[in-house]
C-alpha positions, 0 to 999 in steps of 0.5 A: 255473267253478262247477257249473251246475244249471239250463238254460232250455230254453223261452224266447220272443224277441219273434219270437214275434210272439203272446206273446213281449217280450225281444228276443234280445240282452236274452235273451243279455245276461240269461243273461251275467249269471246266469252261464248257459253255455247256453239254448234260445230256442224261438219258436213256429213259426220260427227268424226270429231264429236266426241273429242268437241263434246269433252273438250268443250265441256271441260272449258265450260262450253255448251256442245251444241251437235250437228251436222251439215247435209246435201238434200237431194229431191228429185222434181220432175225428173231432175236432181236438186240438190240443197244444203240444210243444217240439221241440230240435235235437240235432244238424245232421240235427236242424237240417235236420229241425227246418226241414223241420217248421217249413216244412210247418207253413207249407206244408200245415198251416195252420189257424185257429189258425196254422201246425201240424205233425202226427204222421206228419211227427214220425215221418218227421222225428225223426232229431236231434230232442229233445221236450218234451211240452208241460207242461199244454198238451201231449198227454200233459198233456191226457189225465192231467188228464183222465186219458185212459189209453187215449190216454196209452198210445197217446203213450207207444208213439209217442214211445219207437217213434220217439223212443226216449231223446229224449222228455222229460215238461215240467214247470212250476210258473208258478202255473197251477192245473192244473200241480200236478196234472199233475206228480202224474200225471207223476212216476208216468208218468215211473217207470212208463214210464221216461220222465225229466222236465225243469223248464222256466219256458216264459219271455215276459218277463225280469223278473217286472215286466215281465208287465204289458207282456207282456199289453199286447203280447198284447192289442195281437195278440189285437186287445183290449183289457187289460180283455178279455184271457184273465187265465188263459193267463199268469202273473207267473212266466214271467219269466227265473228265475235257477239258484237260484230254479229249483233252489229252485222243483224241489228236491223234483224234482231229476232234472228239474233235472239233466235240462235239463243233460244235454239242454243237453249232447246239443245240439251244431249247428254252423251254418256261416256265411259260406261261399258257396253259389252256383246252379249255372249251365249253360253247355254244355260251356264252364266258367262261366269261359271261357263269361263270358269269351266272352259279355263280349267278344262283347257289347263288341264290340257295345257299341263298334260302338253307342258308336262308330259311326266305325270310326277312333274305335272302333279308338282306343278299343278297346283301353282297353275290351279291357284294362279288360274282360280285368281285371274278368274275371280279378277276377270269376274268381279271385273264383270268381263267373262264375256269378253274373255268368251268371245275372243275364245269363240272367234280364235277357237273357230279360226283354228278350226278352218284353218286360219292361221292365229298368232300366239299372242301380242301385247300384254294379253299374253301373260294372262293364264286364262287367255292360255287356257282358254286357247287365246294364246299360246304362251305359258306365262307362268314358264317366262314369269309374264304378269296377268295384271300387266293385263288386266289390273283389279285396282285400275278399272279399264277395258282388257285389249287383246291383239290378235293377229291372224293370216294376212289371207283369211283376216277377212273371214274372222270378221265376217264369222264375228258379223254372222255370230253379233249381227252384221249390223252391230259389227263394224270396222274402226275409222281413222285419220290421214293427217297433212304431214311434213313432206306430205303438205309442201308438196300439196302447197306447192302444187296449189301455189303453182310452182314446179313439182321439182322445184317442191319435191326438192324442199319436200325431201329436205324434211327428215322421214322421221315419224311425227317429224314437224316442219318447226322441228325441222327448221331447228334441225336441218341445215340445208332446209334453213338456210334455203329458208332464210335465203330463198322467199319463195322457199319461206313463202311454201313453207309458211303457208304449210305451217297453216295447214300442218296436222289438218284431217286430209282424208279418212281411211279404215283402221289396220285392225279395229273392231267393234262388237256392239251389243246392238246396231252399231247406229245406236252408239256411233254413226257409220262411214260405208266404204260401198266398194267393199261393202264394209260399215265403218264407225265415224269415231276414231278407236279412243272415241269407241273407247270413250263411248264405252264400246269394246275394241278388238284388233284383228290384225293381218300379220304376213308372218302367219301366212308365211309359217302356214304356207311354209309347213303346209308345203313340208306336210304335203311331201311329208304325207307323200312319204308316209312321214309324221307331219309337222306341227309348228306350236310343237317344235322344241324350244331348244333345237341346236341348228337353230340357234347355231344359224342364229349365232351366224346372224343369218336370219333375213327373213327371220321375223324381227331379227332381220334389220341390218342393226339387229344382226349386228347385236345378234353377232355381239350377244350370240343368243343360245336360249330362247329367254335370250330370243326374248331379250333380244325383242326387247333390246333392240329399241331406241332407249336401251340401245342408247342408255349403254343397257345392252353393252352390259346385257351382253358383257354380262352374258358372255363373263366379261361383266360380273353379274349383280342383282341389279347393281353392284353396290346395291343387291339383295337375294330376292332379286335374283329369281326375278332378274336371272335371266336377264343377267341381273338387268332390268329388261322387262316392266313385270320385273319392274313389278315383280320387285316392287311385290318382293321388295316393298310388300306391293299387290302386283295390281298396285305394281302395274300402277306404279309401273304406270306411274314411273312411266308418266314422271308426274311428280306428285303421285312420284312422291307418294309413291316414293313413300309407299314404297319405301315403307313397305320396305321397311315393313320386310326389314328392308333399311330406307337407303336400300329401298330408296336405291333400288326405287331410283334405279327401277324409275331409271330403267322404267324408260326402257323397260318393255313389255315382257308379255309382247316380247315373249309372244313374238320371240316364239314367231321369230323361233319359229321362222329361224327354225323353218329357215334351219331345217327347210330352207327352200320351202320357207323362203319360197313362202316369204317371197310369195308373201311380199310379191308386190314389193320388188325390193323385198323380193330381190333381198331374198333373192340375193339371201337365196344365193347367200345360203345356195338355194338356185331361182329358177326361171320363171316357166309358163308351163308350170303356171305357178302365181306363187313361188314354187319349190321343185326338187330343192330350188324355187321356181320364181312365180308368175304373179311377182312378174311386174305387170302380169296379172292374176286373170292372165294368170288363169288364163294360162292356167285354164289352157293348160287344164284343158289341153295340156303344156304350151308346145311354141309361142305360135301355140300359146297365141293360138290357145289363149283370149287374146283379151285376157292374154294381150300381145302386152302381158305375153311380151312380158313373159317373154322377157321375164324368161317364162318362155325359155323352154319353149324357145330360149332365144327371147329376141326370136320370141320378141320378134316373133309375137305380131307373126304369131298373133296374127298366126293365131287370128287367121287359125280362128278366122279359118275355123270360123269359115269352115276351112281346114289347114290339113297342113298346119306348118305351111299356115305358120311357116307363112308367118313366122319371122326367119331367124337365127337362134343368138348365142348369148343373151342380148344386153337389153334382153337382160335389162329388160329381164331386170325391169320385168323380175326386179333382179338379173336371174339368168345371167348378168351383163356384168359377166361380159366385163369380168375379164376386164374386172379382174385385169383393172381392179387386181382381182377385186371382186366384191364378193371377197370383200370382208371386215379384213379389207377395211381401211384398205384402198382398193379399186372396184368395177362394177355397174351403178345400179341407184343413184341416191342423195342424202342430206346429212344432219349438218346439212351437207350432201352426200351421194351413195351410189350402189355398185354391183358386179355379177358377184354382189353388191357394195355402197359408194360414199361420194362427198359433194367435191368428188360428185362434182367432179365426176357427176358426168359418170354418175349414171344407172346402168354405167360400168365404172371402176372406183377407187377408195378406202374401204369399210366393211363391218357387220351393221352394215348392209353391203360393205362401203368404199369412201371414194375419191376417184371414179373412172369410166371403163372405157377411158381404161380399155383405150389405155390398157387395151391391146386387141380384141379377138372376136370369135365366130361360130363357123356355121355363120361364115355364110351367114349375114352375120358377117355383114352385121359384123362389118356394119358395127366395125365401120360404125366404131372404125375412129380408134385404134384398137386392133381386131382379129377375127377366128372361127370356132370348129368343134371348140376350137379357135382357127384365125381368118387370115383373109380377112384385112385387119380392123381398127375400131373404138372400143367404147360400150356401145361398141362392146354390146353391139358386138357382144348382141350380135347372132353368131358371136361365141364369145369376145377375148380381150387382151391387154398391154400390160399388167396394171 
């Protein structure tokens, strides 16, 4: 092996999310090359990446040298410096120090300039530790090229008191103006001091060329642009030089050379991996293995009593579940992993106690007997043939992994109880890793290389929303996006650019449910990231790192499903109290009920957890599932690789008779299959069957089944062979013939791809059954509750709204005396609740709430300004209520209210000003009649106040401006509504009116674009499919909120989410009403003849007077239309604006239409 005579010390990955680009296994790939027995990467601040560096350096035979770069802060005189040091581990007390410095950077000191660590942790943690000064940036740096002497010498005592031999002067030559004369000052220090000096390169990048990407990434954190980044912070050398380029950068210093070998060598941590460090669990004076032992059969007992009420079925199937039981004990046992076992027990067990709703398993955790005893779970494995060792497999040892969902709500208090149980020091959540993908990098290069956001946005839409999608995938798939490639340079130069940058670590987040539980601080094992705004510690290694080091992940997952369920049965226990009727309990519901599954059959199931999707209603219709095994399957069945292989086509032939069934397959069966595929029609479904077969068939322990199982999964050919034969000698061993075996063995790695893991599936079919059951028999209280779970998501709001008017459950209004921040169900009908009101906030809430409470309903809008913190309840936020409809039982009439609002706050402003000096209004009406905007009460609801009734809901509630036109729409579209619209209208050419309510292109996989529009009258809701020809041609109708008539071919089929029409032809309304339009006859309230609305009537016909369109005027008395004869006729323009000026005017009962002749 050659000599070496340089080792990088100083080397950022790209989890030096400010200015680092290579990623680790480019680094190490990088060092193999140029032949580097050793390198330090030395992120700033963290070890995020140390793990991966560790193995994967070690593996390609590179000595991982571990660091860290900090900002050390002093304070001197009262002023803030801050500096840069290096910091290396020497050994393992280094290590634990080097995370004991990074976590209280985190912790306690933090800054405007990130996380920093100070001198008195330095001190009391320098055991192990080596440093670099920092070069130019560091103290020592600072003060010589200032040539602070004072302050030198007060570094130097420091470093050789506390770190002795260990304290190395940095040196660099990148091509920074300052460096030279900093090594001048640096060599006399080094001599007079005795303190030696090592080179260093402080890497970014790998090669010189990439120095341009790197600023670009820079500016793409710095949140600026290329031409406005700081050119003096970086320079083109910080590249990943090689020994000879820096042996020739330092010849003249060689002693800085040989000192970053000598420090290569001094570094020796040993990291040990993949040695389990389990929490210690407290069982009394029990072992954890003899108290599970207990606890298990304890709690089967109770199962069995639950599971077989008749003491005759439950003595015959006890023994089986004993005899299952005793065997997962002995497993989880020898596998020295009852404590894990115990600790889910005791947090589950706990949550049940308060109340937090706990899901009923996930994943493979679900066929575990004990997990079921033990109250972990609530799915029998033994009724629906789910396998312990899917979970847990004796012949492969690995950490069990439970998933445990909780209520979305209360998540957060299981973590905190398992913090107050272990220690809060040796709890923390799971750090992860926000990537530049795709679309996400364009728009970020762009943005840096200074070009228009619509201009980048543009080609950023071009890239499919595909997860994992890649911008090489992309530019091998999507047409339009390659030929903008090869045509536009400014197209290739983004994209280019963001090829670089693709796949970097952008930022850091907290995992959606990983937690670890440590058996000591959690500092012993990893480095904590602290997120201080929620006072959470969170682990610098990702979840497969925790796992590495040995630590045990658990997943406490938010599932909104829960929350739904529980606050769904305890609105129904609330009124079922009230009545003296049993209440509910949701794990007790029959498996088998009837409506259900007749409701199912009808694929109503919006809302309905996992069977909602517009394709899963679709495969719901065609299976008619009427079992809950049939639930199970449709989990199961609903994924890219069944649907694809033509699997569910014969499931569901199979199912209904029309496909004979085979145990698997036609030509090739055997009756030891049947048990283990009858429910599956003769399928292969499921991974257990996979195993289950291999058991019966071949003479498998179900552990060896799992790892042939995972095997067939992997397709390695090698251990495919050997598995070939194992099992068909196995077979032969049960008198089973080779061809046979073999048959079967090619068809199990055939569905292997497809199978899924029955254990997950069963566990989630029973939260699927228990929302369709809620849905079925308590439909208003149900979805209620699933709109007020997702109220911050107002497209999710108006589907269960619309799903509302579907199944005939009437939304009300929502009403600020019924205060309700949720949904509200009163007397069968839901109340829209105040929080799902876009831009009203909890506190305003409160507010309303707290008056209320004290002194009773809100009388008037003068009332509620007069009672209300005008800080809390803004003139803003009451605007809103009005439009949203929340005052219309105080005044309907929301124009009033509008209008009214500055009077009345000001109302309120004098009442207060008034008390404050003492003055009493005996005669409160004079005071508000003083400021209170005259007015007369409209007759119908204004255009406007209806959109904004939409941009404050989401939806039109209490009426629709389409209704105005139904007249008009019944007369152009023959009676075509869109409701009436169904699968027998298919292929037909219709007519349609109705009002764009979303524009949207789409780029097809071709590259051509389409435009979908979504066209809605007051009945529903249906898609306009336009080719790029017809778009052209009528774009200038193509608006939101323009009333048009569409002719097309329709389509109508159950997949689809509102029927289509292909259209070739649009017409604005108003191009109909000057063709087919004969008068229009204008009716007024006869109180208002006196009025100055009269006046306002002849303003707006002036206004419009260009047509020819006749007018007629009648007054209504008691109901009934009397023409005003004295009145000389008008000829207007009967455009839109025309039609909602009239129709908003006070006064005006309603307009008649009447045309020439019929269409």
């Amino acid at each position: 092996m050659s000599k070496t005579y340089f080792i990088h010390l100083r080397i950022h990955s790209d989890y030096s999310i400010i200015d680092g680009l290579p990623k680790i296994e480019t680094i190490i790939n990088r060092a193999k090359k140029l032949n580097m027995p050793a390198l330090a990467i030395t992120d700033f601040t963290n070890l995020y990446g140390l793990i991966k560096f560790y193995i994967f350096a070690k593996k390609n035979g590179i000595k991982p040298i571990i660091g860290s770069d900090f900002y050390l802060k002093k304070i001197i005189c009262g002023k803030e410096e801050i500096s840069e040091i290096t910091i290396l581990a020497s050994n393992n007390m280094g290590y634990k120090n080097l995370i004991l410095l990074i976590s209280k950077a985190y912790q306690f000191g933090q800054t405007n300039i990130g996380p920093t660590i100070n001198l008195y942790w330095l001190s009391k943690y320098n055991s192990g530790l080596i440093i670099l000064s920092g070069g130019i940036y560091g103290e020592i740096g600072k003060y010589l090229i200032k040539n602070n002497l004072e302050n030198i010498k007060y570094c130097i005592n420091f470093y050789k008191k506390y770190f002795h031999n260990r304290y190395y002067l940095e040196i660099t030559r990148t091509g920074k103006s300052e460096e030279e004369i900093y090594i001048n000052y640096a060599l006399n220090l080094s001599i007079n001091y005795n303190i030696p000096l090592v080179a260093t390169n402080n890497v970014r990048f790998i090669f010189r060329n990439d120095f341009n990407v790197h600023n670009i990434k820079v500016s793409i954190y710095q949140n600026t642009t290329l031409k406005n980044l700081k050119k003096n912070n970086y320079t083109d050398n910080q590249y990943m030089k090689c020994e000879k380029e820096m042996c020739d950068l330092f010849s003249d210093i060689p002693e800085s050379l040989e000192n970053s070998i000598e420090i290569a060598k001094r570094c020796n941590v040993n990291i040990e991996l993949n040695k389990y460090h389990l929490p210690h669990f407290s069982s009394g004076e029990l072992s954890p293995k003899k108290y599970i032992i207990n606890k298990s059969y304890l709690g089967l007992e109770k199962k069995l009593d639950f599971l077989f009420p008749n003491s005759i079925e439950k003595n015959k199937n006890k023994k089986k579940y004993e005899t299952r039981l005793k065997n997962e004990l002995k497993v989880i046992n020898k596998m020295k992993f009852p404590s894990y076992f115990l600790i889910i027990m005791e947090f589950i067990s706990w949550a049940k106690k308060n109340n937090i709703p706990v899901g009923p398993g996930r994943g493979s955790g679900a066929g575990s007997l004990v997990a079921y005893s033990l109250n972990i779970t609530d799915i029998d494995p033994l009724s629906f043939g789910l396998l312990f060792e899917r979970f847990l497999n004796p012949e492969r040892i690995s950490m069990p992994d439970f998933d445990i969902d909780f209520c979305m709500e209360k998540r957060d208090l299981v973590i905190n109880h398992v913090a107050n149980i272990y220690g809060k020091k040796s709890v923390a959540q799971i750090i992860t890793f926000g990537k530049m993908t795709a679309r996400s990098v364009i728009k970020d290069v762009g943005r840096v290389l200074g070009f228009p956001y619509r201009f980048v946005d543009k080609i950023s839409k071009l890239i499919p929303l595909d997860p994992g999608v890649t911008l090489e995938k992309s530019l091998n798939t999507e047409h339009q996006l390659i030929k903008l490639y090869s045509s536009d340079e400014e197209v290739k130069k983004i994209i280019d650019m963001s090829k670089n940058l693709e796949g970097l670590i952008k930022n850091v987040s907290k995992h959606a449910g990983g937690i670890v539980i440590s058996p000591k601080e959690i500092t012993n094992f990893t480095p904590i990231y602290y997120d201080i705004k929620n006072n959470t510690q969170i682990t610098q290694f990702d979840k497969d790192d925790i796992e590495k080091i040995g630590l045990v992940k658990f997943d406490f997952l938010g599932l909104r499903t829960l929350t739904i369920i529980d606050w769904t049965v305890k609105i129904i226990n609330k009124k079922r109290e009230k009545n003296n009727l049993d209440l509910i309990d949701i794990s007790k519901i029959p498996l088998n009920d009837i409506k259900s599954f007749e409701l199912l059959k009808k694929s109503k199931t919006i809302s309905v957890f996992q069977l909602e999707s517009k394709g899963i209603r679709d495969l719901i219709k065609r299976l008619q599932p009427d079992c809950f095994e049939d639930i199970i399957s449709l989990v199961a069945l609903f994924r890219p690789g069944p649907l694809k292989s033509g699997m569910v086509e014969n499931f569901i032939n199979r199912k209904h008779g029309k496909e004979k069934i085979f145990y698997p397959d036609k030509n090739w069966q055997h009756e030891l299959l049947e048990p283990i595929l009858k429910s599956t029609y003769g399928i292969i479904l499921y991974q257990e069957q996979v195993m289950s077969i291999a058991q019966v068939l071949a003479g498998y322990s179900l552990g060896e089944a799992d790892i042939l199982r995972r095997a067939m999964g992997k397709k390695k050919v090698k251990e495919m062979s050997e598995q070939r034969n194992r099992f068909k000698n196995g077979a032969l061993k049960n008198g089973i013939d080779k061809i046979f075996s073999m048959k079967i063995f090619d068809l199990l790695e055939k569905f292997s791809g497809y199978g899924f893991n029955k254990s997950h599936s069963a566990a989630y079919a029973l939260l699927s059954y228990q929302t369709l059951w809620l849905k079925t028999h308590y439909a208003t209280e149900f979805m209620s509750s699933a709109m007020s779970a997702d109220m911050d998501n107002s497209d999710r709001i108006i589907s269960l709204i619309n799903e509302c008017k579907n199944i005939g459950i009437k939304i009300l209004l929502p009403d600020i005396n019924t205060c309700n921040y949720h949904f509200k169900v009163v007397d069968k009908k839901i109340i829209y609740g105040l929080g799902a009101i876009k831009g009203i906030g909890l506190s305003s809430i409160k507010e309303i709430k707290n008056q209320i409470k004290k002194n009773g309903n809100f009388t008037d809008l003068f009332d509620l300004c007069l009672r209300s913190d005008p800080k809390k309840l803004t003139r803003k936020t009451i605007e809103k209520l009005i439009f949203s409809g929340a005052l219309d039982k105080l005044n309907k009439d929301r124009s009033f209210n509008v209008k009214n609002l500055p009077y009345a706050m000001k109302f309120a402003q004098q009442k207060i000003k008034n008390k404050k000096l003492g003055q009493i209004d005996m005669f409160n009406y004079r005071l508000k009649s003083k400021y209170i905007f005259k007015h007369f009460e409209s007759s119908m609801q204004n255009f406007s106040i209806l959109e904004e009734e939409r941009n404050m809901l989401g939806i039109y509630l209490s009426n629709h401006p389409m209704k105005y036109y139904l007249q008009e729409f019944i007369y152009y579209s023959n009676r075509n509504l869109i409701k009436n619209i169904n699968k027998n209208s298919s292929g037909k050419n219709k007519n349609i009116c109705g009002m764009i309510s979303s524009v949207k292109k789409i780029y097809t996989k071709s590259g051509d674009i389409i435009i979908s529009l979504l066209l809605e009258d007051s009945s529903d809701i249906l898609e306009v499919i336009l080719f790029l020809k017809e778009y052209e041609k009528y774009k200038y109708l193509i608006k939101k909120n323009q009333v048009v008539v569409v002719y097309g071919k329709i389509f109508a089929k159950s997949s689809y989410y509102y029927p289509k029409i292909i259209c070739n032809k649009i017409t604005n309304i108003y191009e109909l009403r000057k063709k087919f339009l004969k008068k229009i006859n204008i009716i007024i309230f006869y109180n208002f003849k006196e009025s100055f609305s009269l006046n306002r009537i002849k303003q707006i016909l002036n206004k419009f007077k260009s047509g020819n369109i006749l007018i007629k005027f009648f007054f209504n008395i008691k109901n009934k239309n009397f023409p005003l004869h004295k009145e000389k006729n008008f000829q207007i323009d009967p455009s839109e604006e025309f039609i909602k000026e009239i129709n908003s005017t006070i006064g005006i009962k309603k307009i008649h239409l009447e045309f020439k002749k019929i269409l």
